[in-house]
C-alpha positions as a LaTeX table, in Angstrom:
\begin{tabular}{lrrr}
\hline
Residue & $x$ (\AA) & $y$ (\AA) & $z$ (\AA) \\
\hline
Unk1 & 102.13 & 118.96 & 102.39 \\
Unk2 & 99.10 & 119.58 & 100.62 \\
Unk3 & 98.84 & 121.93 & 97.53 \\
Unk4 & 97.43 & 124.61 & 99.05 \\
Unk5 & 100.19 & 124.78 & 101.79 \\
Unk6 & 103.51 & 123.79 & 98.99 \\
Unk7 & 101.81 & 127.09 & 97.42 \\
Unk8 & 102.00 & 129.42 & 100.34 \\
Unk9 & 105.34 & 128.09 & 100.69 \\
Unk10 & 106.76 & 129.64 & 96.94 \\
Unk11 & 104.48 & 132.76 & 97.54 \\
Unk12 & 106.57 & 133.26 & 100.69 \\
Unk13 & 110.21 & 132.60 & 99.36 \\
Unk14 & 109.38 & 134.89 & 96.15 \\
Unk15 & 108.79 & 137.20 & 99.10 \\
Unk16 & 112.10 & 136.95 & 100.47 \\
Unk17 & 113.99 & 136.24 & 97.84 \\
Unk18 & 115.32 & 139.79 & 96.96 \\
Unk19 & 116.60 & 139.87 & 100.08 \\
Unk20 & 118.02 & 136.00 & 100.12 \\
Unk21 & 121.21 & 136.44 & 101.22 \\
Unk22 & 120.55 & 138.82 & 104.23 \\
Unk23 & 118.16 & 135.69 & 104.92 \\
Unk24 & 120.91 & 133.26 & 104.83 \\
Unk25 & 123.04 & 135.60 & 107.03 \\
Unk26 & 120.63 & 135.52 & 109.80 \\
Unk27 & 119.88 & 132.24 & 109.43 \\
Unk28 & 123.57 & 130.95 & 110.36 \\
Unk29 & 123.70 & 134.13 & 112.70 \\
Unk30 & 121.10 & 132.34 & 114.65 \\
Unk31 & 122.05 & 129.02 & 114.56 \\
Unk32 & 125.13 & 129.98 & 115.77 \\
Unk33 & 124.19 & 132.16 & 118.22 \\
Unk34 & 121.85 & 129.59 & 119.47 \\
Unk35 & 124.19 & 126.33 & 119.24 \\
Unk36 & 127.84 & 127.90 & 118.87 \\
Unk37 & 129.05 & 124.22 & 119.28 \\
Unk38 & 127.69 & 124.14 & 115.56 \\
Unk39 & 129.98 & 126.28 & 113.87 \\
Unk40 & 132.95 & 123.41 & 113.77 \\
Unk41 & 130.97 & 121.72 & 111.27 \\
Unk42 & 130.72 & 124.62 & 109.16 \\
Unk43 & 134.63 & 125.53 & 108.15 \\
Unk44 & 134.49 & 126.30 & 104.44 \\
Unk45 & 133.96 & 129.79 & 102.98 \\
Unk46 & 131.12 & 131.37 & 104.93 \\
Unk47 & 129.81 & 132.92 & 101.40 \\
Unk48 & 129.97 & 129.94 & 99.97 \\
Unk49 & 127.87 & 128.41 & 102.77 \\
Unk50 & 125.46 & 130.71 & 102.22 \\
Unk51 & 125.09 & 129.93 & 98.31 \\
Unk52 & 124.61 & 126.22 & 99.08 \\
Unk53 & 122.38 & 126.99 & 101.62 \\
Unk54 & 120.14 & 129.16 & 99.51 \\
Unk55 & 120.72 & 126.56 & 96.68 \\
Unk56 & 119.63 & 124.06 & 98.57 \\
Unk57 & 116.86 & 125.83 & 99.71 \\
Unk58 & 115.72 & 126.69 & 96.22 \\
Unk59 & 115.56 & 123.44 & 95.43 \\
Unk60 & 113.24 & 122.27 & 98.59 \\
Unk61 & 110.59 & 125.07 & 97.55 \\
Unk62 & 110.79 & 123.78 & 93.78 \\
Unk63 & 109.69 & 120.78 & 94.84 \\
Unk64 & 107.67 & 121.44 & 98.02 \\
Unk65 & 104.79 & 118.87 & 98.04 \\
Unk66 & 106.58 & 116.06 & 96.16 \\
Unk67 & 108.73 & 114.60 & 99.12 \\
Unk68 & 110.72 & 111.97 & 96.70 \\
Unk69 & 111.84 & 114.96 & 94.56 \\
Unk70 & 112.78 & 117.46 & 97.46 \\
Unk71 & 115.18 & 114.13 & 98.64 \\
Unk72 & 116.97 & 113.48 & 95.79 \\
Unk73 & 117.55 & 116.93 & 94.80 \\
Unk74 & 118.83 & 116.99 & 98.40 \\
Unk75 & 120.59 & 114.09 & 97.92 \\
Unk76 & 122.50 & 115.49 & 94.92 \\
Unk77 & 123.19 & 118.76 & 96.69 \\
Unk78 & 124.75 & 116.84 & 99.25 \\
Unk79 & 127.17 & 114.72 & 97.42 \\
Unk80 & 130.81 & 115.42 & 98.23 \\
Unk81 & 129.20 & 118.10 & 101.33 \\
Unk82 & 129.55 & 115.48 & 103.70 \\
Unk83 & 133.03 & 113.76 & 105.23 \\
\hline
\end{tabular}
C-alpha cells in the first residue's frame, strides 16, 4: 500500500468511526448471513466480539502501509484468541 492509498484508508475509518459499532454489527450480520457455518467459531460474548474486532481493526488502520507492524500488532491481538 502506498502512502497515498494507507491515507485514504484513515480518512475513511475517521469517517465511520462514530458509528463503529453499528459497523461491526453489520459486519458479523453479513458474514453470517453469508457463511452461517461461520458462526461456531465465534461463541464468546457477541459484544465482546465486536470490541476485538474494532480493536483489531484500529490497529490495522494505525499501521496501514507498514505490513510488519499491522502483523505483529495482529499477532498480539491474537494471542490467547485462538484454540
Amino acid at each position: 500500500m502506498n502512502e497515498f492509498q494507507a491515507r485514504v484508508v484513515r480518512r475513511s475509518f475517521e469517517e465511520i468511526w462514530p458509528i463503529v459499532d453499528q459497523v461491526a454489527t453489520l459486519f458479523y450480520y453479513r458474514l453470517f448471513q453469508s457463511a452461517p457455518r461461520l458462526r461456531s467459531c465465534f461463541l464468546g460474548d457477541v459484544v465482546e466480539q465486536r470490541r476485538w474486532f474494532v480493536t483489531a481493526l484500529t490497529a490495522l488502520v494505525a499501521s496501514s502501509g507498514d505490513l510488519k507492524t499491522s502483523n505483529g500488532e495482529l499477532a498480539k491481538l491474537l494471542e490467547g484468541r485462538i484454540a
